[in-house]
mmCIF file of the N, C-alpha and C atoms, coordinates in Angstrom:
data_MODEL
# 
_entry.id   MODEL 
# 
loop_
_atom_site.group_PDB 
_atom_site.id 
_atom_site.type_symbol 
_atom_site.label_atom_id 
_atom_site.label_alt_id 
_atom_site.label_comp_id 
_atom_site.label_asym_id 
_atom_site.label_entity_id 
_atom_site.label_seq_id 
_atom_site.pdbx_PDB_ins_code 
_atom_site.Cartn_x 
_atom_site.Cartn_y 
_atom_site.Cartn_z 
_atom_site.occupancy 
_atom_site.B_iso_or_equiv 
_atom_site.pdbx_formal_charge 
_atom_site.auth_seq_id 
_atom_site.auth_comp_id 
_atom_site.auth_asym_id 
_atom_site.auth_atom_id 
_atom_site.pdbx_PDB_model_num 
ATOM 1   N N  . UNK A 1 1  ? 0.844  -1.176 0.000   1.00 0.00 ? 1  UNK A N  1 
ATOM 2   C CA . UNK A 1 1  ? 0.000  0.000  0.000   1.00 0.00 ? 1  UNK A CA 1 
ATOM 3   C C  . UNK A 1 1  ? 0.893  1.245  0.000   1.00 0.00 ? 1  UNK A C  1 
ATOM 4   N N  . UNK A 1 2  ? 0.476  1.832  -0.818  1.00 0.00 ? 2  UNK A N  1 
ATOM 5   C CA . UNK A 1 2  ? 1.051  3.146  -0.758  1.00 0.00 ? 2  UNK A CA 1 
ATOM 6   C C  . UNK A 1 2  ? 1.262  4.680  0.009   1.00 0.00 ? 2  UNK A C  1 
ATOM 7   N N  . UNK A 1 3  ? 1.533  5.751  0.430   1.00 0.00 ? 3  UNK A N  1 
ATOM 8   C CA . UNK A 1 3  ? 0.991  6.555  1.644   1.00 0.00 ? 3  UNK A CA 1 
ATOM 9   C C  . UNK A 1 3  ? -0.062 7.282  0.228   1.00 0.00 ? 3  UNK A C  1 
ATOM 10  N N  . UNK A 1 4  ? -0.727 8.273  0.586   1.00 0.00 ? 4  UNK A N  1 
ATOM 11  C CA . UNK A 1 4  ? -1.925 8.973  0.308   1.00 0.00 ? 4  UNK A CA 1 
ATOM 12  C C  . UNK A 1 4  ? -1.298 9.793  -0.451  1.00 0.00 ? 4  UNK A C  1 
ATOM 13  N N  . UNK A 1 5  ? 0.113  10.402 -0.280  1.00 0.00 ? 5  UNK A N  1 
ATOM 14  C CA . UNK A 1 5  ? 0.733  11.484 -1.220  1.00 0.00 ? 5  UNK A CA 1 
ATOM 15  C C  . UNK A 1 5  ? 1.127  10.805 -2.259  1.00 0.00 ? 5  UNK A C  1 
ATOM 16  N N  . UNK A 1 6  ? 1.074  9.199  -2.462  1.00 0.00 ? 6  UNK A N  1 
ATOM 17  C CA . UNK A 1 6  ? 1.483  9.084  -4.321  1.00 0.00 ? 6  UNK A CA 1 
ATOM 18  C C  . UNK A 1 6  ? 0.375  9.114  -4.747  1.00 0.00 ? 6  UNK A C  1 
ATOM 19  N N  . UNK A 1 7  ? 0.813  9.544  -6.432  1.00 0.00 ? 7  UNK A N  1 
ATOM 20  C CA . UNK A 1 7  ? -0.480 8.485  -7.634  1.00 0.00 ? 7  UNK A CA 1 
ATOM 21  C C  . UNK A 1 7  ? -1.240 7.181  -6.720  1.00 0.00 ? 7  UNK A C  1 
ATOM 22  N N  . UNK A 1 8  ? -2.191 6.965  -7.648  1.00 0.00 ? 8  UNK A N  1 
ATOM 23  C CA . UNK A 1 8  ? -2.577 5.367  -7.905  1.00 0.00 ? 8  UNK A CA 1 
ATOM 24  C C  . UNK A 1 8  ? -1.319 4.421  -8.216  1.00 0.00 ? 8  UNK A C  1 
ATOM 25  N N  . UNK A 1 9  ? -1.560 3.352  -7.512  1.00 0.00 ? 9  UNK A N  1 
ATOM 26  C CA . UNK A 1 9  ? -0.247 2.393  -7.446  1.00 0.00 ? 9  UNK A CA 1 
ATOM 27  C C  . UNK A 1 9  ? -0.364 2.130  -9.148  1.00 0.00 ? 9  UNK A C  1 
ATOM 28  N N  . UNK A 1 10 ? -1.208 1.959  -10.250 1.00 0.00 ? 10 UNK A N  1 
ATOM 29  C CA . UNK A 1 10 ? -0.834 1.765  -11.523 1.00 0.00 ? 10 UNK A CA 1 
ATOM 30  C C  . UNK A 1 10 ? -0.049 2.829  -12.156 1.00 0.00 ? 10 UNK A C  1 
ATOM 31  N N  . UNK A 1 11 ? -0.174 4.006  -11.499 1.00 0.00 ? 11 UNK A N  1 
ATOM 32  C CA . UNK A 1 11 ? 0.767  4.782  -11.997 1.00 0.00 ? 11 UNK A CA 1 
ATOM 33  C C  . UNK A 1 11 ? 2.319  5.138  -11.663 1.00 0.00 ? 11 UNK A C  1 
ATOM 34  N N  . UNK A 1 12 ? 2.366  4.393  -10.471 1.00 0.00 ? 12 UNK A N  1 
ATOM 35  C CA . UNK A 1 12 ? 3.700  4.142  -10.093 1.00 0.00 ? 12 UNK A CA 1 
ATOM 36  C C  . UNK A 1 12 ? 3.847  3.078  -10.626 1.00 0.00 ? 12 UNK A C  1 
ATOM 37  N N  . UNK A 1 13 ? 3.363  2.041  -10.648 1.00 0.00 ? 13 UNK A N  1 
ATOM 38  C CA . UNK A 1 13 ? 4.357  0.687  -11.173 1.00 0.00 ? 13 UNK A CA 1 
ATOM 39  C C  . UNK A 1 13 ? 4.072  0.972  -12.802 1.00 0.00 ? 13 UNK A C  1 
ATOM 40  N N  . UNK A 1 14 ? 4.000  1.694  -13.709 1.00 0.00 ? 14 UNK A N  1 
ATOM 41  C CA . UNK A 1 14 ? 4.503  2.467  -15.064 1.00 0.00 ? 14 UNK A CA 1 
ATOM 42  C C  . UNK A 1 14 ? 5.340  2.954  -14.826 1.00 0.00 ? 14 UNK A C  1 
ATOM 43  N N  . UNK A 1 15 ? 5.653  3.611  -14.452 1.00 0.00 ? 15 UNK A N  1 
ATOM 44  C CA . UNK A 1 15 ? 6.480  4.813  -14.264 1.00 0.00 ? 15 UNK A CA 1 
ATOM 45  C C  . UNK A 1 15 ? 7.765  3.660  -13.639 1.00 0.00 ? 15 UNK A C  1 
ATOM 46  N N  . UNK A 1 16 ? 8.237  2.786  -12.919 1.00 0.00 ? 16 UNK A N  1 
ATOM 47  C CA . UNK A 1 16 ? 8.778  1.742  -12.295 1.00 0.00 ? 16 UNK A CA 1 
ATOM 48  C C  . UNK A 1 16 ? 9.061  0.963  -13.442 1.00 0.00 ? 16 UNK A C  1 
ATOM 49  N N  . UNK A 1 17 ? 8.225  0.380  -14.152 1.00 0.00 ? 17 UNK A N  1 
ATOM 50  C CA . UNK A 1 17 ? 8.295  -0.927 -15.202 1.00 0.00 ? 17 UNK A CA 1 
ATOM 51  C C  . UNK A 1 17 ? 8.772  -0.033 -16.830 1.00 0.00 ? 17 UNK A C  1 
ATOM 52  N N  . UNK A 1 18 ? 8.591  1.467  -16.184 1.00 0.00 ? 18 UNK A N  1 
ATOM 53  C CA . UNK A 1 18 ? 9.170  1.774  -17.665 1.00 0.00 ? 18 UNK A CA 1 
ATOM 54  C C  . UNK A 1 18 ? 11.011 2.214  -17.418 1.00 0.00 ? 18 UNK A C  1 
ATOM 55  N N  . UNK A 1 19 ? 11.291 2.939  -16.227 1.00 0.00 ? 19 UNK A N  1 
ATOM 56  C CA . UNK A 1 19 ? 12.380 3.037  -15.797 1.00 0.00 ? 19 UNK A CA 1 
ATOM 57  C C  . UNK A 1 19 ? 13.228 1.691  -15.848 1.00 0.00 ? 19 UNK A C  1 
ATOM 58  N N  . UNK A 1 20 ? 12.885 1.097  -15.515 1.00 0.00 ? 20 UNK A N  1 
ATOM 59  C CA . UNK A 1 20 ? 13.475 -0.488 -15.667 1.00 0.00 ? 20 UNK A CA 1 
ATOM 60  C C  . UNK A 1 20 ? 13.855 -0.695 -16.857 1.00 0.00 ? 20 UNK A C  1 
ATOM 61  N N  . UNK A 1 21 ? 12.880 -0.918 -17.751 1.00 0.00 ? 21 UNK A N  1 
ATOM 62  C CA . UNK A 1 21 ? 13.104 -1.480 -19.097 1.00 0.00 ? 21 UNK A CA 1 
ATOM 63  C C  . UNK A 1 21 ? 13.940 -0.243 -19.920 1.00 0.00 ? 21 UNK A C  1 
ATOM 64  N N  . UNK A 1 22 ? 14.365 1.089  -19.761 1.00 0.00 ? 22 UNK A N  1 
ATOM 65  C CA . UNK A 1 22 ? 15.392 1.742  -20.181 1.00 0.00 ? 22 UNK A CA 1 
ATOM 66  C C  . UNK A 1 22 ? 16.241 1.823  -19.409 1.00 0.00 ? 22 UNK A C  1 
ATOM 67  N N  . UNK A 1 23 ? 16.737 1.282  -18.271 1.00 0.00 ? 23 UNK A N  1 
ATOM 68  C CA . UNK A 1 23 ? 17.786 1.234  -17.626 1.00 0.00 ? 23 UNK A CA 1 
ATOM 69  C C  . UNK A 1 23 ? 17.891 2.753  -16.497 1.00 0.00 ? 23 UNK A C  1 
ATOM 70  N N  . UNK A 1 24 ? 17.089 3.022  -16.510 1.00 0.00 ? 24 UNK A N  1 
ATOM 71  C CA . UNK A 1 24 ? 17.688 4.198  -15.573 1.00 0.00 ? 24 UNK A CA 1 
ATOM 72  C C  . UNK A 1 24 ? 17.939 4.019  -14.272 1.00 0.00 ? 24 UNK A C  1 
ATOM 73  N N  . UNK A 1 25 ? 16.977 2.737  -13.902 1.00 0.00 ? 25 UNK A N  1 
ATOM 74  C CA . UNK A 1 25 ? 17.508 2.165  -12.657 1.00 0.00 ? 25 UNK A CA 1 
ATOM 75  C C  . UNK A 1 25 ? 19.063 1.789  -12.114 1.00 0.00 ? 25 UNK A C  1 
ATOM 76  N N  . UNK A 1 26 ? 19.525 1.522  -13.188 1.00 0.00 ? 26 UNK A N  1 
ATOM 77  C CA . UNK A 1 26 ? 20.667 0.680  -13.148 1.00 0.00 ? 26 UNK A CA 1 
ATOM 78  C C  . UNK A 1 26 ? 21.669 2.177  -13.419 1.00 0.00 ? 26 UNK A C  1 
ATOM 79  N N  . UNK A 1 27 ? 21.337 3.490  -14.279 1.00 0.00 ? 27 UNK A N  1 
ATOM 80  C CA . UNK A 1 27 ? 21.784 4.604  -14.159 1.00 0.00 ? 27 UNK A CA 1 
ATOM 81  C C  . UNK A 1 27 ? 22.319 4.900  -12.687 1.00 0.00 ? 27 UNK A C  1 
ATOM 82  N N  . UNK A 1 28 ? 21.083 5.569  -12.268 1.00 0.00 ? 28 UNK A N  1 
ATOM 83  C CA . UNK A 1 28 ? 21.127 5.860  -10.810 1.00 0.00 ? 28 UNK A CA 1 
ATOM 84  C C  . UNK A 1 28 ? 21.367 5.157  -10.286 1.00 0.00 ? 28 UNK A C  1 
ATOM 85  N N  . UNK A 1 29 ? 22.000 4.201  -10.013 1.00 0.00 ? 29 UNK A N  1 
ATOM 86  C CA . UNK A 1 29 ? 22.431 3.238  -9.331  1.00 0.00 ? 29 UNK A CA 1 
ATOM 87  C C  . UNK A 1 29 ? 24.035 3.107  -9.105  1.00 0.00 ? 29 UNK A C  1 
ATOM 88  N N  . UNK A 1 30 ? 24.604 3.459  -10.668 1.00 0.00 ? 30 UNK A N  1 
ATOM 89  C CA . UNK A 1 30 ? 25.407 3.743  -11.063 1.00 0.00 ? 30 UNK A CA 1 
ATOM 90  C C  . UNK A 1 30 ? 26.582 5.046  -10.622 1.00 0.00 ? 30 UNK A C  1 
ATOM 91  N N  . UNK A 1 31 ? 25.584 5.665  -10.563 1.00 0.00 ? 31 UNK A N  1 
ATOM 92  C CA . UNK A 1 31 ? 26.041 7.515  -10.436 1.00 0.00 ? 31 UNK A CA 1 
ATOM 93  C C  . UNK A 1 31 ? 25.675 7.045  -8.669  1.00 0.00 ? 31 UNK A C  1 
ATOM 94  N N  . UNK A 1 32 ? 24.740 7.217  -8.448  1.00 0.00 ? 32 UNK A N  1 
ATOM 95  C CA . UNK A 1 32 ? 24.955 7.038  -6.789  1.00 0.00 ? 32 UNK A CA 1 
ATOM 96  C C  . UNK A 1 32 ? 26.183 6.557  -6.239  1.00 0.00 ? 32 UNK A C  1 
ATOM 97  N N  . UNK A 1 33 ? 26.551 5.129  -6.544  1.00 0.00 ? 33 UNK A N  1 
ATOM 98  C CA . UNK A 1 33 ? 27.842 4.737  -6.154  1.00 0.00 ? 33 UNK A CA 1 
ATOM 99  C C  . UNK A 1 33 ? 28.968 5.205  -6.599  1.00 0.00 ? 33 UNK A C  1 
ATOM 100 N N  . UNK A 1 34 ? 29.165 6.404  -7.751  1.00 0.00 ? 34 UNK A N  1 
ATOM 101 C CA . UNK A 1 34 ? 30.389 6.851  -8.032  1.00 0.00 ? 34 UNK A CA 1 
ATOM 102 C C  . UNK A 1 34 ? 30.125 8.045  -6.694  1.00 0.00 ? 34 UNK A C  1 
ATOM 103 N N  . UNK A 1 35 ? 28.879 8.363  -6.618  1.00 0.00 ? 35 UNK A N  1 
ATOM 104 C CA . UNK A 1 35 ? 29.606 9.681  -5.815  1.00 0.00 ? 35 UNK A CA 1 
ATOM 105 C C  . UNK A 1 35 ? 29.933 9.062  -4.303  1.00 0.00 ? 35 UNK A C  1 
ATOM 106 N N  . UNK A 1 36 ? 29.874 8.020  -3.760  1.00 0.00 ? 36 UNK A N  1 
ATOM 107 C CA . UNK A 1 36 ? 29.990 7.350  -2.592  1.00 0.00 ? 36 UNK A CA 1 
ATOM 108 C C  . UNK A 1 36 ? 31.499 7.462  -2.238  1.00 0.00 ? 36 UNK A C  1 
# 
């Protein structure tokens, strides 16, 4: 369950399942650990 301040959970898990499938996850993920 989500708190009350997001979207509808279908609009987060788009927004999730599309980040994924272009990699930005793995971006930020990326860049986070360089600046560590």
């Amino acid at each position: 369950m989500l708190p009350d301040c997001f979207p509808p959970w279908g609009t987060v898990y788009h927004y999730f399942r599309l980040w994924q499938r272009t990699g930005l996850w793995v971006r930020l993920h990326r860049a986070a650990y360089a600046l560590a």
